[in-house]
C-alpha positions in Angstrom: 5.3 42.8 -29.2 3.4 39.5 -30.6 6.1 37.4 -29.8 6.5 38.9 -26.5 2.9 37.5 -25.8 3.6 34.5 -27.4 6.5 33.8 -24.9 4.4 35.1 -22.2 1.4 32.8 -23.0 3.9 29.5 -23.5 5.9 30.2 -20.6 2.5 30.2 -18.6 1.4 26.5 -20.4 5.0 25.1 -19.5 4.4 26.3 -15.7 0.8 24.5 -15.7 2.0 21.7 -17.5 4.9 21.4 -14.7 2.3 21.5 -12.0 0.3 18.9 -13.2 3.0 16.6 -13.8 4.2 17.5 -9.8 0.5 16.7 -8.8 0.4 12.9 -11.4 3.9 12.2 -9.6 2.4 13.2 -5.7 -0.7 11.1 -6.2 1.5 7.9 -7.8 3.3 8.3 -4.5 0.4 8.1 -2.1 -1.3 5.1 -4.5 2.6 3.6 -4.1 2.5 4.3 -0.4 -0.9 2.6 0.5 -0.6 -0.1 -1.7 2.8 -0.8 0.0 0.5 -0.3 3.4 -2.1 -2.7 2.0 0.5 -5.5 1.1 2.5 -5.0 5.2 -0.9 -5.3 6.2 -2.1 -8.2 4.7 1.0 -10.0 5.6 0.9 -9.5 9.1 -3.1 -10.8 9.1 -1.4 -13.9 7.4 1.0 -14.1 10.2 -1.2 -14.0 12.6 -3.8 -16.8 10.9 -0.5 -18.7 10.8 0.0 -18.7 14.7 -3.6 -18.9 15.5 -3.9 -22.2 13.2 -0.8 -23.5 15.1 -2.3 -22.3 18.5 -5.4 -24.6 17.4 -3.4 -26.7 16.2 -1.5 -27.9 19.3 -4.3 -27.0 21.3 -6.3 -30.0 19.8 -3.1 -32.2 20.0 -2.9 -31.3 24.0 -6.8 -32.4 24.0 -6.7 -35.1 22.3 -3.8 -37.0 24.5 -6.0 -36.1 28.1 -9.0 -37.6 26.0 -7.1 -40.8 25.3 -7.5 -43.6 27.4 -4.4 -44.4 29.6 
């Protein structure tokens, strides 16, 4: 009958273990999945400082030749 328990009791620490290795692996996912969000995020923002310094860029270049004496 001891063992019995025994087997009981372990089977019962193996099914808690299993769940909190499910939960480690669902939250590395999320952290995966935001940082991933994070880094598409911050690219676009460097795309779009990219075509706003070009924008300025050639919006000074188109000001500076009708400033220009002829």
């Amino acid at each position: 009958m001891m063992a019995k328990t025994n087997l009981v009791q372990h089977e019962q620490h193996l099914k808690h273990l299993e769940k909190s290795i499910r939960e480690i692996c669902d939250d590395h996912k999320q952290m995966y999945e935001l940082v991933h969000e994070s880094w598409t995020k911050t690219m676009q923002l460097f795309l779009v400082t990219d075509n706003l310094r070009a924008t300025r860029l050639e919006f000074e270049k188109e000001n500076s030749v009708k400033d220009s004496p002829d």
